[in-house]
N, C-alpha and C positions, 0 to 999 in steps of 0.2 A: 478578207483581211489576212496579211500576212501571219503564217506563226512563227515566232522562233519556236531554236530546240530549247529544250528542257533542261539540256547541259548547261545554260549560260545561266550565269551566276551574275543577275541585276542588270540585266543589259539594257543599254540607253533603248530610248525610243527609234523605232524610223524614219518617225515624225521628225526628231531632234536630225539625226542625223543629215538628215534632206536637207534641214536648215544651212547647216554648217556647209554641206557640199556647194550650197545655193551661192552662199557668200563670198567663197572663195573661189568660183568660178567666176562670180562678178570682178572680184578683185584681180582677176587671172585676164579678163577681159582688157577692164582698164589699161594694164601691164603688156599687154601685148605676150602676152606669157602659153607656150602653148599646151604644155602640159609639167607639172610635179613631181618631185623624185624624194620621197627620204626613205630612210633607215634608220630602225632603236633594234641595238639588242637587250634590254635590261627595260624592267619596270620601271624602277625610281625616277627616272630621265629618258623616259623613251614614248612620253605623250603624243608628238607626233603621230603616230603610227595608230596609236590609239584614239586619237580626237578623230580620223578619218574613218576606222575600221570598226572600232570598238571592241578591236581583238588587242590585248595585251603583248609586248615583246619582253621574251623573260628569257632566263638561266644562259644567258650570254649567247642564242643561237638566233642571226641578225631576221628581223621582218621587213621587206622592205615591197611597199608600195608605191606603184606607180599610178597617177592621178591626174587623167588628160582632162583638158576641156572640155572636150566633147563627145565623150564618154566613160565607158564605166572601168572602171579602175582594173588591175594587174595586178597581184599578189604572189612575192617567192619568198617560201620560207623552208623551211627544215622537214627532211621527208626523202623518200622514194626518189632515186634516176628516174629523171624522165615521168615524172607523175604531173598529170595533166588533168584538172578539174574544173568545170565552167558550173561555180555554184549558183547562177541565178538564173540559168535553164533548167538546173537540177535542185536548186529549190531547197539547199540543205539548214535555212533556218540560222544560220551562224555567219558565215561570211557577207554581206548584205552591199549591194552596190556594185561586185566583184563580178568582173566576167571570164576572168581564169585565174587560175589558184596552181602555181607551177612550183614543182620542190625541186630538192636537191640535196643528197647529204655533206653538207660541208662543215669544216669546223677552225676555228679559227684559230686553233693548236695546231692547226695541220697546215700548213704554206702551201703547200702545192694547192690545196683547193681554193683559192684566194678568187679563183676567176668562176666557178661553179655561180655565183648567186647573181654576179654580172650579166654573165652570159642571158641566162634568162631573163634579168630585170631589161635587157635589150629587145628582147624578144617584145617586150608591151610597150616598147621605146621606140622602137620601128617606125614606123608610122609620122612619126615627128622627125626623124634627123633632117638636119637641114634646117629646122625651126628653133625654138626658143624651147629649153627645158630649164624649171627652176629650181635648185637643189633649198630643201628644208629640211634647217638644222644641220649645218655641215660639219658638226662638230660631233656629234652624234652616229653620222658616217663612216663607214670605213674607206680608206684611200684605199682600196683594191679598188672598190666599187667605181669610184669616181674616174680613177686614174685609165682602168679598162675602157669607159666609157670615150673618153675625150682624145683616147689613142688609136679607138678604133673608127667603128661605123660614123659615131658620132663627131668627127675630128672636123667636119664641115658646118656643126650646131652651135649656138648661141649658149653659154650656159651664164644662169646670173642666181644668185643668190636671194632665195624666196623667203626667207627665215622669217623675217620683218612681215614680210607679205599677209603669212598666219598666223603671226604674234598676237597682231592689232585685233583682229578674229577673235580667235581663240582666248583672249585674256578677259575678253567681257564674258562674264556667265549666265546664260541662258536662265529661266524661271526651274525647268527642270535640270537644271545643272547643280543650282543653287540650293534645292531639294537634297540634291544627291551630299554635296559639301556640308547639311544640318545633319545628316546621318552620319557621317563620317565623325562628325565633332562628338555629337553623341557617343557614338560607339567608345571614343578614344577615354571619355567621361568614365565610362564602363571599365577599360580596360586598367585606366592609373584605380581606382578605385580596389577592383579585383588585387592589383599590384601592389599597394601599400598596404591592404586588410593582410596579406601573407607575411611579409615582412618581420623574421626574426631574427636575432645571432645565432648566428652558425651557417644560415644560409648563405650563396654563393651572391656576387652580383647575377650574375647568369638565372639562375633559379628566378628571381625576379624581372628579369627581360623576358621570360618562358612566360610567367603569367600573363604577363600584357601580352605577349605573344597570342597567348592560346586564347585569350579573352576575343582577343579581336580576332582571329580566327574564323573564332564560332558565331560572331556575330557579323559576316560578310565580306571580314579584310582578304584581298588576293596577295597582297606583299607588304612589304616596307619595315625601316628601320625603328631597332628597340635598342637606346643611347641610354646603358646604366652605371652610374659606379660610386661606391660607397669610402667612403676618406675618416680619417679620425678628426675629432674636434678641431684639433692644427694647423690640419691641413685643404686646401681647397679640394670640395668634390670636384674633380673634370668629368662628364658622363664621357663612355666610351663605346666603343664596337665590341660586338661578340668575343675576338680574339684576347680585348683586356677586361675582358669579365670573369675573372678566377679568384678575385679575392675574396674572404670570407667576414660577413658582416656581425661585428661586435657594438658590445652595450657602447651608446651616448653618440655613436656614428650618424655623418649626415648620409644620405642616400638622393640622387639625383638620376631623373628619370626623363626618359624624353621620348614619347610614343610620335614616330611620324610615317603612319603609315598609312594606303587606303581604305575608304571604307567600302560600302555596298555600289558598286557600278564604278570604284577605279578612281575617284576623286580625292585626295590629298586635303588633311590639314594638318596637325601638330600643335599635341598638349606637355607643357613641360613641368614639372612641378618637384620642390625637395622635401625629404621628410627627415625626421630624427628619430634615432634609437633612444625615443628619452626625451628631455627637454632641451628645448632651440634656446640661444645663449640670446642676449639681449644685442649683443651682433649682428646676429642672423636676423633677429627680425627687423632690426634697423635700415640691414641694408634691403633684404627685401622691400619693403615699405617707401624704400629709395627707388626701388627698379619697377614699381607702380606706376611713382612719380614722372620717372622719364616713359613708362611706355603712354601715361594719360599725354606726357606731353608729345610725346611722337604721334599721335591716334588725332592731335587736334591739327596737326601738319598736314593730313591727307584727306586734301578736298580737292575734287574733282578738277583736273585745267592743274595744278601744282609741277610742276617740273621734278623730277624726283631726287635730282642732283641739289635740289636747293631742300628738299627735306634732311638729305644727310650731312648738310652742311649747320642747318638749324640745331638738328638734333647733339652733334658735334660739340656745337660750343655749349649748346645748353650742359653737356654730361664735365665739360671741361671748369666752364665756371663752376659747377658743382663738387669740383675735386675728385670727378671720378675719369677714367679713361675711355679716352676716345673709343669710337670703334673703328676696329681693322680691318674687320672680316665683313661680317654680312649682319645683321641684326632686324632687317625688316624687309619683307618681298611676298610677293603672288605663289601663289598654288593654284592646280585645277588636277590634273593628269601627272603632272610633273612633280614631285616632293619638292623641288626649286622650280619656279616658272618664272618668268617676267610680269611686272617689272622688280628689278632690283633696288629697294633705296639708297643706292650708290650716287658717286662720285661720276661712273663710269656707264650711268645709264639713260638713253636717251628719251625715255617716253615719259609721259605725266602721269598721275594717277585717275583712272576715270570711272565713273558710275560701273556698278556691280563686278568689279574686281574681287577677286577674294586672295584677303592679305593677312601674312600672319607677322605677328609682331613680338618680337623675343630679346629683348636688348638684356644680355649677359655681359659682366664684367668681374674679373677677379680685383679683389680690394683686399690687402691682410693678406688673411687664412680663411676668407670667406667668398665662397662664388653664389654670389647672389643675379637672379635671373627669374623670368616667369616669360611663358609664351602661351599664346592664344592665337586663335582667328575672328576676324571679321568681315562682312562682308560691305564693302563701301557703297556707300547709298547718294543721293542729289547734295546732300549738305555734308558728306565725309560716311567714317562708320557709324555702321548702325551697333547694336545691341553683341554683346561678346559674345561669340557660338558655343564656346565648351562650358560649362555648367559648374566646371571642380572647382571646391573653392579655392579663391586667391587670396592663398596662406599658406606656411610653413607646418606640416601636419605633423603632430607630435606624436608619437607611437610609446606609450609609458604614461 
C-alpha cells in the first residue's frame, strides 16, 4: 500500500485520484486530445491544478501541469535552476502520478523571467508537438506560457481549448468529494460561531475576520476569504476584504460576515450570516425573512436537466414582481476546489444543473438602509437539493 507523507494536510485518496485521471483520459480519448496543459497560481481559483495533483497553487508562484494521455504527468513550479525530481521512482509520498517535478525560480514581478516555467513546461510537452494539446482554464494562465509555446517548438501543434472538457468532470462530486465538502460546511459552522461569540464595541471589523480566520485554521482550512464589515443602523452593511476592515464596531451596529474558505482536503463552501450590536429592527428581519423566500424559491429551480440560464431568468422576475432588485452579479453557482466553480446561475452559462453538484446559494440585495442576504450550500441530489450543509441558524443573531 502506498503511504503518503505525513506533511500533507487531508489529502484526497489515490483511490479518488485514479478515478478522475480515468475520466478525463476517456474524455481526452473521445476528443482526439493528446495531451493537457494548465496553470493556477492562487488558491481561491486555481482547482485545476488541484483536482489533478492535489497539491495546492498558492502565494501567486504559477504550478503548472502537464497531463498526457498516455502517461504520467510533468510538474514545474517554484524552486531551484535546474532542479530535476522523478517522484514516483522516488517514492516521496506527495507528488502522486508525477514522473518529473522540474523547478525554476521565476517570479512574475520580474519580466525577464516570463519564459523560465515555459521552457520546462516544453520539456514534458515534447513528445507531443505536432499533436493535439488542450489548454485548461485559459484564463487562469499566464500569456508568457502560452504565447512561448505556439511560437516556438510548438508552432506546428493543434491547440484547443480543454476548459469544458474538465468542467463536465470535475463539477460532479465524487462520494468522497462530497465527504470532504460536509466538513468544510461544518467547520465554517464553527468558525461564524467562534466569530459572533467575540463580537464587541471597540473591536475592529478585522479583529473579527481573524476569529473566523483562526477558527478555521485550526480546524483544517489551507486558505480563503474572510468578507467583514460593520455599518450603523442607517446604513447598509457591504462586507469587505481585508484592506476595508479598519473600522471600529459600536453599540446597535449591523456586522456582516462572510466565511468562504476551504476546509480539510481543499474543497470550498461558504456561510454568510449578519448579526447586531443589540436588537435587529423589524426591517432587518423583514427583509431577511424575504431573502429565505427567494433562496427557497431559487433551491426549488434546480433540478437536474434545468438549463441554468433559465434559472436566473426565473429567479429574476420572481425578485422583480416582489419589488426587490434584480440580480447583477452572481447570487447562485458550484464550488469544489474553486471558491467560484461552474456552473454559474447566469444568463451567460451554458451547462444545466446535474446530480451531485455542490451549489451554494446567496441571493443579496440592498433595499433602504438594509442589506439583507443569507448564503449556504447544498448538495443536489436525483429530485434537486438535498438537506442544507451548514448547521448556523437562519437568523439574524442578536448580540444584547
Amino acid at each position: 500500500m502506498e503511504r503518503l507523507s505525513e506533511r500533507l494536510q487531508t489529502p484526497i485518496s489515490t483511490r479518488e485520484l485514479e478515478r478522475r485521471w480515468a475520466a478525463v483520459r476517456a474524455a481526452m480519448e473521445r476528443e482526439k486530445i493528446d495531451v493537457l496543459l494548465m496553470q493556477n497560481n492562487n488558491d481561491y481559483m486555481g482547482g485545476y491544478v488541484k483536482y489533478f495533483t492535489d497539491l495546492p497553487a498558492t502565494n501567486g508562484y504559477p504550478l503548472t501541469v502537464v497531463f498526457p494521455r498516455d502517461d504520467l504527468m510533468t510538474l514545474v513550479s517554484q524552486g531551484p535552476f535546474g532542479g530535476v525530481n522523478t517522484p514516483t521512482a522516488n517514492g516521496d509520498g506527495i507528488r502522486r502520478g508525477v514522473k518529473q517535478w522540474l523547478t525554476t525560480p521565476s517570479y512574475a514581478s520580474c519580466h525577464y523571467t516570463a519564459s523560465y516555467d515555459p521552457e520546462l513546461a516544453a520539456k514534458g510537452l515534447e513528445p507531443y508537438a505536432g499533436g493535439t494539446i488542450g489548454l485548461v482554464g485559459t484564463y487562469g494562465m499566464s500569456h508568457a506560457l502560452v504565447d512561448y509555446l505556439q511560437k516556438g517548438r510548438f508552432s506546428n501543434t493543434r491547440f484547443v481549448d480543454a476548459s469544458d472538457l474538465v468542467d463536465k468532470i470535475k463539477v460532479i462530486k465524487s462520494p468522497e468529494e462530497q465527504e470532504l465538502i460536509r466538513r468544510t460546511a461544518a467547520m465554517q459552522d464553527g468558525a461564524m460561531r467562534a466569530a459572533f461569540a467575540a463580537v464587541e464595541p471597540g473591536m475592529r471589523d478585522r479583529d473579527i475576520a481573524a476569529i473566523a480566520q483562526c477558527y478555521s485554521q485550526r480546524h483544517g482550512s489551507e486558505n480563503g476569504i474572510y468578507l467583514c464589515a460593520s455599518m450603523p443602523p442607517d446604513k447598509p452593511a457591504q462586507f469587505s476584504q481585508r484592506h476595508y476592515q479598519n473600522r471600529v464596531i459600536q453599540e446597535g451596529d449591523t456586522l456582516a460576515l462572510l466565511v468562504e474558505d476551504s476546509g480539510p482536503g481543499g474543497m470550498y463552501t461558504e456561510l454568510g450570516r449578519s448579526c447586531v450590536v443589540g436588537k435587529a429592527s423589524n426591517e432587518i428581519k423583514d427583509e431577511f425573512a424575504f431573502a429565505l423566500e427567494a433562496r427557497k424559491f431559487n433551491l426549488s429551480l434546480l433540478k437536474p436537466g434545468t438549463p441554468c440560464k433559465e434559472i436566473f431568468a426565473a429567479y429574476n422576475d420572481f425578485m422583480r414582481s416582489h419589488g426587490r432588485p434584480e440580480e447583477k452579479r452572481l447570487h447562485c453557482h458550484g464550488q469544489g476546489y474553486d471558491l467560484v466553480e461552474r456552473p454559474l446561475i447566469r444568463s451567460d452559462e451554458p451547462m444545466a444543473i446535474q446530480k451531485d453538484m455542490n451549489i451554494v446559494v446567496h441571493p443579496t440585495y440592498i433595499r433602504g438602509h438594509v442589506l439583507s442576504w443569507v448564503c449556504d450550500n447544498y448538495l443536489v441530489g436525483a429530485s434537486g437539493p438535498g438537506e442544507r450543509l451548514h448547521r448556523f441558524p437562519e437568523e439574524i443573531t442578536e448580540l444584547g
